[in-house]
MITOR-846068 format. One record per residue (C-alpha): x, y, z. Coordinates in Angstrom, 1 decimal. Example, Ala and Ser with C-alpha at 12.3 -4.5 7.8 and 13.67 -1.06 7.14 Angstrom:
2
+--------+--------+--------+
!     c1 !     c2 !     c3 !
+--------+--------+--------+
!   12.3 !   -4.5 !    7.8 !
!   13.7 !   -1.1 !    7.1 !
+--------+--------+--------+
***
This chain:
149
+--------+--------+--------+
!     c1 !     c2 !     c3 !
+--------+--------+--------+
!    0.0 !    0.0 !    0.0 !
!    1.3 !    3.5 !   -0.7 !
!    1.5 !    6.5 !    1.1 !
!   -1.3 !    8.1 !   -0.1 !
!   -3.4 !    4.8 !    0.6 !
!   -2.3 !    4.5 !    4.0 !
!   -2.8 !    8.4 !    5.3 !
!   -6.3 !    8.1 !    3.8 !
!   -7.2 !    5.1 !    5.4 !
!   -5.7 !    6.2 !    8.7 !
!   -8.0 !    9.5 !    8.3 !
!  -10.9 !    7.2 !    7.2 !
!  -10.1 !    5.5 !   10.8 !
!   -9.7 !    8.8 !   12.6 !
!  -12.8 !    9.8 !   11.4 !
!  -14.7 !    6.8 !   12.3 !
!  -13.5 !    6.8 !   15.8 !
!  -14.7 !   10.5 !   16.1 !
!  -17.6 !    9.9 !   15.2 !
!  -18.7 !    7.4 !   17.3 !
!  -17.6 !    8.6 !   20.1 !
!  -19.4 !   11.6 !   19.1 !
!  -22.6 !    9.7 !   18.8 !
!  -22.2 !    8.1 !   21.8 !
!  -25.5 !    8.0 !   24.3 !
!  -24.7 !   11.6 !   25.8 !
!  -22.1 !   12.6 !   27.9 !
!  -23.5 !   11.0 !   30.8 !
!  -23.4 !    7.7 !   29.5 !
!  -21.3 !    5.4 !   31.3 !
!  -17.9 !    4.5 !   30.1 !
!  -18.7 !    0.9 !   29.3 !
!  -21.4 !    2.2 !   27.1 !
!  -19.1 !    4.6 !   25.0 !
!  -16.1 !    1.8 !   25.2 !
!  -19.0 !   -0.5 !   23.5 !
!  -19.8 !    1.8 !   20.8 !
!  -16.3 !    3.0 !   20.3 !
!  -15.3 !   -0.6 !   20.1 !
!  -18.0 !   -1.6 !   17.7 !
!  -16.8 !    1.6 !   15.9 !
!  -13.3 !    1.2 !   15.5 !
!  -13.9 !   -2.9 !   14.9 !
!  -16.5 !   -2.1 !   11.5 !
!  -14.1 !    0.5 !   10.3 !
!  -11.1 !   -2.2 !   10.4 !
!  -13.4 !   -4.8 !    8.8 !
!  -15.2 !   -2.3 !    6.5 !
!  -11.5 !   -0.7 !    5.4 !
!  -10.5 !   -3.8 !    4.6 !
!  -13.4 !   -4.9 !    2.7 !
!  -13.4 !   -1.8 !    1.0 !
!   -9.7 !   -1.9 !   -0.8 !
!   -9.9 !   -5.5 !   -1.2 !
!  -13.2 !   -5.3 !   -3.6 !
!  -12.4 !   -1.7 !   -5.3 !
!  -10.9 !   -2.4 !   -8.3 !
!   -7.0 !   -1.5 !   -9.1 !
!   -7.9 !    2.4 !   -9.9 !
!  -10.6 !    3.3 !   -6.4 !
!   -9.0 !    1.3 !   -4.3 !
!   -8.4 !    4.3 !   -1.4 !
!  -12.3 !    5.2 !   -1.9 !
!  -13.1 !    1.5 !   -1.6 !
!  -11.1 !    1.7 !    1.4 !
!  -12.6 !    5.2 !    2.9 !
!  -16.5 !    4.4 !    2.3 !
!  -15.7 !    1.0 !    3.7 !
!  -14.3 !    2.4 !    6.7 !
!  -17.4 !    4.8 !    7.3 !
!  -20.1 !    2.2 !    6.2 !
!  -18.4 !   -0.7 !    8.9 !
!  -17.8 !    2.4 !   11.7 !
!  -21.2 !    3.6 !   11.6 !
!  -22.6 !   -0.3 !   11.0 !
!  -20.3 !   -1.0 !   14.5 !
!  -21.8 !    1.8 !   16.4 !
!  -25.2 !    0.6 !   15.5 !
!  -24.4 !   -2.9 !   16.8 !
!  -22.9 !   -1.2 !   20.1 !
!  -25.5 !    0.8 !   20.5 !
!  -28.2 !   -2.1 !   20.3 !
!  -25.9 !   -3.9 !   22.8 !
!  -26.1 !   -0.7 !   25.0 !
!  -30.1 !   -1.0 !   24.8 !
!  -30.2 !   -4.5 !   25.6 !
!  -28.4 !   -4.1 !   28.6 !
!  -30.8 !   -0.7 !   30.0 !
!  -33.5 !   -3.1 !   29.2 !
!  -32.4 !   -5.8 !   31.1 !
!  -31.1 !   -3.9 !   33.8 !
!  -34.9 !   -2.2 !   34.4 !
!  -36.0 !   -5.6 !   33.9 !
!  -33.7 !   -6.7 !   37.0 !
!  -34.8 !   -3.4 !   38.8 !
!  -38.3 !   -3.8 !   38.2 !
!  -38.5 !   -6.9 !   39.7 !
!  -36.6 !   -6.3 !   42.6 !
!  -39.5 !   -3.8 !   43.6 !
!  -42.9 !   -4.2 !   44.7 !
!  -45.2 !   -1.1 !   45.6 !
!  -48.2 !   -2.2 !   47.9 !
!  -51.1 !    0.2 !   48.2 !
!  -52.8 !    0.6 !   51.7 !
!  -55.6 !    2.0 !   52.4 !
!  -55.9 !    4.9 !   54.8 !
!  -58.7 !    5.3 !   57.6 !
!  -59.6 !    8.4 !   55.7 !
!  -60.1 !    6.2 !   52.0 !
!  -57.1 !    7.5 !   50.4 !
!  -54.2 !    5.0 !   49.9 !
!  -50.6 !    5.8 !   50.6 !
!  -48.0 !    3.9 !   48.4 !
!  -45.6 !    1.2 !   50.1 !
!  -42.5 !    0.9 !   47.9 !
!  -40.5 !   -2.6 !   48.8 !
!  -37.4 !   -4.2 !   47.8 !
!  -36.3 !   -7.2 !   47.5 !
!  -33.1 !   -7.9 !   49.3 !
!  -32.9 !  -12.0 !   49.0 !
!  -33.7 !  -15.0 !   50.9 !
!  -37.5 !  -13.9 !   51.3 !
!  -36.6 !  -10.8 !   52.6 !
!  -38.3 !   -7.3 !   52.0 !
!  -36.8 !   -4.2 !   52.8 !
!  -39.1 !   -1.3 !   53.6 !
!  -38.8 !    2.3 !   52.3 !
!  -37.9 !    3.4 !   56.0 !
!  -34.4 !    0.6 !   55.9 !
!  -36.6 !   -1.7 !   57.7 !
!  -36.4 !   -5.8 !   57.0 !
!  -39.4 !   -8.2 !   57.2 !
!  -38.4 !  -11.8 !   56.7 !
!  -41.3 !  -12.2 !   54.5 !
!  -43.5 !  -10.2 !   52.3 !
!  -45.2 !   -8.2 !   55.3 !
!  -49.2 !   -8.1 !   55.2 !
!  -50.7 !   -4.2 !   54.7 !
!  -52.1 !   -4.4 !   58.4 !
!  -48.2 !   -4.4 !   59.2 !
!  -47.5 !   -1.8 !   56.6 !
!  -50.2 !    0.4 !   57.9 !
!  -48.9 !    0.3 !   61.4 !
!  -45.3 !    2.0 !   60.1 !
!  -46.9 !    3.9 !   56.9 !
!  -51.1 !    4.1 !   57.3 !
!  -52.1 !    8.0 !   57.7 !
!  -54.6 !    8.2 !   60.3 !
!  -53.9 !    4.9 !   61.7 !
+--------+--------+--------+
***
């Protein structure tokens, strides 16, 4: 490969990490998040720069090379950015059911909401730090959380 090849397909590379980084999921994504799409970026540019120079014929080899690298960085971004979405999905998955909001009913009629975690072993945590060593009834939440009672 020639000079000229090479510094364009290093710029092609530059480019593609840029710009994946700069399409991240905001700035206060976490860094695992950006590494994934930076990674996904940098890995489809390789592939797609690669690709590219290998099928371009002997005359567009270097724009074989440079539209390759952008197609696979943004293609790798896309796939680390649907791995970033699986795992905020499955994380509120996890979250969600690690929670359990219980509605008790006031003396007045209203109900006051009960928010309680699940901390293992049968175990409930209350909103107030409190541990019941089983799911505790609403006559024992409305003793701690019942307005009126």
């Amino acid at each position: 490969m020639n000079a000229v090849k090479m510094s364009l397909l290093t710029t092609g590379l530059v480019a593609a990490v840029l710009a994946t980084g700069c399409s991240s999921p905001g700035y206060q994504a976490r860094q695992s998040e950006i590494n994934t799409a930076i990674g996904g970026g940098v890995l489809g540019g390789v592939l797609g720069g690669v690709v590219g120079n290998n099928i371009g014929d002997g005359e567009n080899q270097v724009l074989g090379a440079a539209l390759g690298t952008l197609a696979g960085a943004w293609a790798g971004q896309q796939y680390g950015s649907g791995q970033d979405n699986t795992r905020h999905r499955l994380e509120s998955l996890e979250t969600q059911s690690q929670t359990e909001t219980v509605m008790i009913q006031n003396v007045n009629g209203s109900y006051s909401p009960v928010v309680l975690s699940k901390v293992g072993y049968g175990q409930y945590r209350g909103p107030r730090g409190e541990i019941y060593t089983a799911r505790p009834s609403e006559d024992q939440l409305k003793q701690a959380y019942g307005l009126g009672q």
